[in-house]
C-alpha positions as CSV (number, residue, x, y, z in Angstrom):
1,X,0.0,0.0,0.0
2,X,1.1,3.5,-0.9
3,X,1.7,6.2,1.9
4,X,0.1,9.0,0.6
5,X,1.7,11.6,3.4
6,X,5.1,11.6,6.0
7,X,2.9,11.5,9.0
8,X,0.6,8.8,7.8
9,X,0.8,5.7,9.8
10,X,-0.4,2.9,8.2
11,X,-2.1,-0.6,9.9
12,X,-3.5,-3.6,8.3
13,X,-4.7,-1.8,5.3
14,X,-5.9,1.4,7.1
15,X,-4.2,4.7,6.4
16,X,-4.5,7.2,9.8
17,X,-3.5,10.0,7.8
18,X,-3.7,13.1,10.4
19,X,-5.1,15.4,7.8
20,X,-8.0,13.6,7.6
21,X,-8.6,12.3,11.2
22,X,-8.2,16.1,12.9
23,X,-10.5,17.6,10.4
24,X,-13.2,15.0,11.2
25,X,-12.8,14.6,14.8
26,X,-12.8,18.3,15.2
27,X,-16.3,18.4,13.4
28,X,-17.2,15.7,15.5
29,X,-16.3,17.3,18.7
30,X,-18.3,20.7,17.2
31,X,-21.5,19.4,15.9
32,X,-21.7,17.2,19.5
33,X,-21.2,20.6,21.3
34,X,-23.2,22.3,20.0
35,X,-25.9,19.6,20.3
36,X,-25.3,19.5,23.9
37,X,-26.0,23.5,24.0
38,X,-28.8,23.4,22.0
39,X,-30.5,20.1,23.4
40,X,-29.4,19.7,26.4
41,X,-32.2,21.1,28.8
42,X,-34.7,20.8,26.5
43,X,-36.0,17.5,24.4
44,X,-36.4,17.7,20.6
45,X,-37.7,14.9,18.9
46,X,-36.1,14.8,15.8
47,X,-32.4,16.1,17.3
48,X,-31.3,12.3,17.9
49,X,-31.6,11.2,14.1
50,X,-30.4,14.5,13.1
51,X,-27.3,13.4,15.3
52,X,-27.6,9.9,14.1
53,X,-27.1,11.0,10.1
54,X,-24.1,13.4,10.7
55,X,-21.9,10.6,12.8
56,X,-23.2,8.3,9.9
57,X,-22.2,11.2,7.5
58,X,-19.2,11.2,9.2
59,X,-18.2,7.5,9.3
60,X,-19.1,7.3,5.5
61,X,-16.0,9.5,5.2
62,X,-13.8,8.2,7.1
63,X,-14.9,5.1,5.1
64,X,-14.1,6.4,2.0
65,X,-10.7,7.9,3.1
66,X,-9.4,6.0,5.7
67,X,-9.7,2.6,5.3
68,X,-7.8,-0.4,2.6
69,X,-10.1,1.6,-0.2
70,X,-7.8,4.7,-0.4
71,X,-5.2,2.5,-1.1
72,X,-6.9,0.5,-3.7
73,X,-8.6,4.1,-4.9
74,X,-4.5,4.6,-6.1
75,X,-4.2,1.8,-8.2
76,X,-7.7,1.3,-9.4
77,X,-10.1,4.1,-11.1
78,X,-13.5,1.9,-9.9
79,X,-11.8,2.0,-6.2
80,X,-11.5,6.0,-6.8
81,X,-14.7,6.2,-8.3
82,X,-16.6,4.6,-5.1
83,X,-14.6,6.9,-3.5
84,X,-16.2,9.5,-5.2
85,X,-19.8,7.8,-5.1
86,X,-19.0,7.8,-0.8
87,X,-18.3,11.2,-0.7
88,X,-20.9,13.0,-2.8
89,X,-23.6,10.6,-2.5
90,X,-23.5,8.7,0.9
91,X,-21.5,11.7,3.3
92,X,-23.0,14.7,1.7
93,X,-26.4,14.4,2.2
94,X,-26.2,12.5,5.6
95,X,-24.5,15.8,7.1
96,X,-27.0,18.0,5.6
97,X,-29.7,16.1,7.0
């Protein structure tokens, strides 16, 4: 598998590649503080599968960028172009919802 960055450490097919991993865990950490402000004294029905879609949004891409796909997304152009399904079709609309 090819590293794509110096920092990236790579394990069994999975590429941690820090400029991926901060970016989405700092989104993570704001969208769940943010819930906590705005639903935390008061219940909202629909708040918990609005939080449900974005970490869903959020695993699709880490899915799409993090595990043994991005390395077969190199060396393949069906691999890059699920990649490119993930991201605009699965992650997209699950964080907008």
């Amino acid at each position: 598998m090819l590293v794509l960055h110096a920092a990236d450490i790579e394990r069994g097919g999975w590429v941690l590649d820090p400029f991926v991993l901060l970016p989405l865990l700092l989104a993570a950490g704001l969208y769940l503080r943010g819930f906590a402000r705005l639903h935390g004294a008061r219940g909202n029905r629909g708040a918990g599968l609005r939080a449900a879609s974005f970490a869903a949004g959020i695993l699709a891409i880490l899915g799409a960028l993090a595990t043994p796909l991005e390395g077969e997304a190199e060396r393949s152009l069906s691999m890059h172009m699920t990649q490119h399904l993930l991201l605009a079709s699965v992650a997209t609309p699950l964080l907008l919802a």
